[in-house]
Each structure stands twice: as structure tokens, then as C-alpha cells.
C-alpha positions in Angstrom: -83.5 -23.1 -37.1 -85.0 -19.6 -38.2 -84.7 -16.5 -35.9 -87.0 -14.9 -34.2 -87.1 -11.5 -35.3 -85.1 -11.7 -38.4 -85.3 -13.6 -41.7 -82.0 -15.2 -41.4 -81.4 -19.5 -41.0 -77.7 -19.3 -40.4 -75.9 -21.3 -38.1 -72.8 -20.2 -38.0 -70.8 -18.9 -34.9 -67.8 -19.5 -33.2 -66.7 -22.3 -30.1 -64.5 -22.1 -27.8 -61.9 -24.2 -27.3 -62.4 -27.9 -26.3 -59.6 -28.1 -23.3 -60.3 -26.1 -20.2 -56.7 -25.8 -19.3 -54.9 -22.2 -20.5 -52.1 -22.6 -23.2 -48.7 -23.0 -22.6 -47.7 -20.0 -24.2 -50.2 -17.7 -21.4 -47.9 -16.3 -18.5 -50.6 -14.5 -16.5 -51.0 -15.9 -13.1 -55.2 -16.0 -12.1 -54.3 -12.9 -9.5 -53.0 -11.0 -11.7 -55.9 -11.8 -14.0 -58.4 -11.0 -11.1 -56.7 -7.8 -10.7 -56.6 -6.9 -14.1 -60.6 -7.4 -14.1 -61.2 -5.7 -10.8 -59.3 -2.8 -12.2 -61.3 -2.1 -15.6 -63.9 -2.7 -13.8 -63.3 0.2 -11.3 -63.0 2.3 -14.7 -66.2 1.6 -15.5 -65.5 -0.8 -18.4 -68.1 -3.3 -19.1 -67.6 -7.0 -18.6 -67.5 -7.9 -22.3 -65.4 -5.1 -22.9 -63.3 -6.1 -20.4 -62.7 -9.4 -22.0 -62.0 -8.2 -25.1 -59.1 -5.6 -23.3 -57.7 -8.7 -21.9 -57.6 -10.8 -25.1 -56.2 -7.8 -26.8 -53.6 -5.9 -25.1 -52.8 -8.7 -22.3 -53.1 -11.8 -24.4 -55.3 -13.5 -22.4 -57.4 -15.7 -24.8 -59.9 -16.6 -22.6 -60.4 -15.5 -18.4 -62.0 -18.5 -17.3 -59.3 -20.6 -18.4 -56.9 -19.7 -16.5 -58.8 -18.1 -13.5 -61.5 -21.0 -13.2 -64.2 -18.7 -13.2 -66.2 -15.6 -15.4 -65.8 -12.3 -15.8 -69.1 -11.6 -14.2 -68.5 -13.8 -11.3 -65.3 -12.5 -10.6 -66.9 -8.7 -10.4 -70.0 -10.5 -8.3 -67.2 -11.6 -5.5 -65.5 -8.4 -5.2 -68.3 -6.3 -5.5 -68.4 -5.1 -9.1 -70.7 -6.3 -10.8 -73.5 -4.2 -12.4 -76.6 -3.9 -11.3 -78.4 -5.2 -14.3 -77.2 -7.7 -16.7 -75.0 -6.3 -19.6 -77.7 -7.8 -22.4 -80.5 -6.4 -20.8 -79.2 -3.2 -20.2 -77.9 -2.6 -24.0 -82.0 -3.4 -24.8 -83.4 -0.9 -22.6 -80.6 1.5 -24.3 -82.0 0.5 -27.7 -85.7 0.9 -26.5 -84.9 4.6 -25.5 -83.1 5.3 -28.7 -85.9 4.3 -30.3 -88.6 6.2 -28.5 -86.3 8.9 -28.9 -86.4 8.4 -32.4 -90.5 8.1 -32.2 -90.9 11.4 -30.4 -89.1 13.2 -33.9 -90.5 11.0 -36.5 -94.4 10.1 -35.5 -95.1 8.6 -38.8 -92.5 6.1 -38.8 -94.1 2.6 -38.8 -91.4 0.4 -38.9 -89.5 2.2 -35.9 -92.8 1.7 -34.0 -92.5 -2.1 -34.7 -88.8 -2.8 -33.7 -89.9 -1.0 -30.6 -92.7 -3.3 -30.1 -90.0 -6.0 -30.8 -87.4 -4.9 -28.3 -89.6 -4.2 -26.0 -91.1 -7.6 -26.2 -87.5 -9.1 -25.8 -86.7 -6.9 -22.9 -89.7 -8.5 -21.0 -89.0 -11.9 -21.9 -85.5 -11.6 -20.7 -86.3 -9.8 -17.5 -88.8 -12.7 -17.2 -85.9 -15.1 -17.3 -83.6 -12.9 -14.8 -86.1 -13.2 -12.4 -86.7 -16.8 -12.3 -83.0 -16.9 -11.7 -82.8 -14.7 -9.2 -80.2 -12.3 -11.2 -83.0 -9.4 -11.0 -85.4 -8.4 -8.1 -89.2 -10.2 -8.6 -90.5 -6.8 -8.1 -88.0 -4.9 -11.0 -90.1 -2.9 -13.6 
């Protein structure tokens, strides 16, 4: 299927594993996994970011493996969690970059049109939030 915004048809991506169970080899217990996340979190680390600190310098290969639940929902119970969703809030980043960008360089056409774009997907995914209840009905 062809993307939205782009020109690409690729379907390539990665899958996680199949089993649901954490590998032998993983020593972590979920606590100390939970802790671990609460922790970065405290630091101000993001919840993908956390993930990838996990996989990378605890050798956890994937959280809700071995805790049962997500990273998100894990900050959502204790407290943590941001007040936007992560993918929503790096859009609303890139739309202020780009107006940024707009306020320096008027003529730039194209720049106008990936703001249109972003802008465009920032709607439709607070549009979704909303329905599900992850964003207030009255956020702007």
C-alpha cells in the first residue's frame, strides 16, 4: 500500500517476537524492570527512549515481556506518564521548527507545504486521542 505523504510502497519493517514469555537467558525480575522505568522516567527520559536504555545497557529485549505490561502503562500507574502522547508531541515539535523556519525564509514553498502536512497529521492524531480518551475533548 502507498504512503500517505510520501512516494514510497515499501513494506518492510520489523516484528516482534512470536512467544510472549521472556527468554531464558533474561535475569531481570519485573520489579526491578518497573524500577528501572520509573527511574529514567524521573530523569526525564522519554518512553521510547527508555526502551531503547533498557534493551541496550540492561539487556532487556523487550519490557512487556517480562513485566506483562508497556512502558507507557507502567509510567500511567505510578504517575509518570506525560501529559501528551510521545508521537504527537514530536509533531507539534516539527510544526514549530518549521514555522520557525517560515518566519526566516518567507519564500520557501515547499516548507509551507510540509507544514500544511504536519499540521494536518497533528489534527488527525489528536482527533484519534480524543476519541480514546488519551487527550482532553476540549485540547487545542
Amino acid at each position: 500500500m502507498g504512503r500517505m505523504y510520501t512516494a514510497g510502497k515499501g513494506i518492510s519493517k520489523s516484528a516482534i517476537p512470536y512467544r510472549r514469555t521472556p527468554p531464558s537467558w533474561v535475569k531481570a525480575t519485573p520489579e526491578d524492570v518497573c524500577e528501572q522505568i520509573c527511574k529514567l522516567a524521573r530523569k526525564g527520559t522519554s518512553p521510547s527512549q527508555i526502551g531503547i536504555l533498557l534493551r541496550d545497557a540492561q539487556g532487556i529485549p523487550l519490557v512487556s515481556a517480562i513485566t506483562g505490561t508497556k512502558i507507557v502503562r507502567i509510567l500511567r500507574a505510578n504517575g509518570l506518564a506525560p501529559s501528551i502522547p510521545e508521537d504527537l508531541g514530536f509533531l507539534i515539535r516539527k510544526a514549530v521548527s518549521i514555522t520557525k523556519h517560515l518566519e526566516r525564509n518567507r519564500k520557501d514553498n515547499d516548507a509551507k507545504y510540509r507544514k500544511s502536512l504536519t499540521e494536518a497529521r497533528i489534527h488527525r492524531l489528536a482527533r484519534y486521542y480524543k476519541t480514546t480518551g488519551q487527550l482532553a475533548p476540549t485540547w487545542e
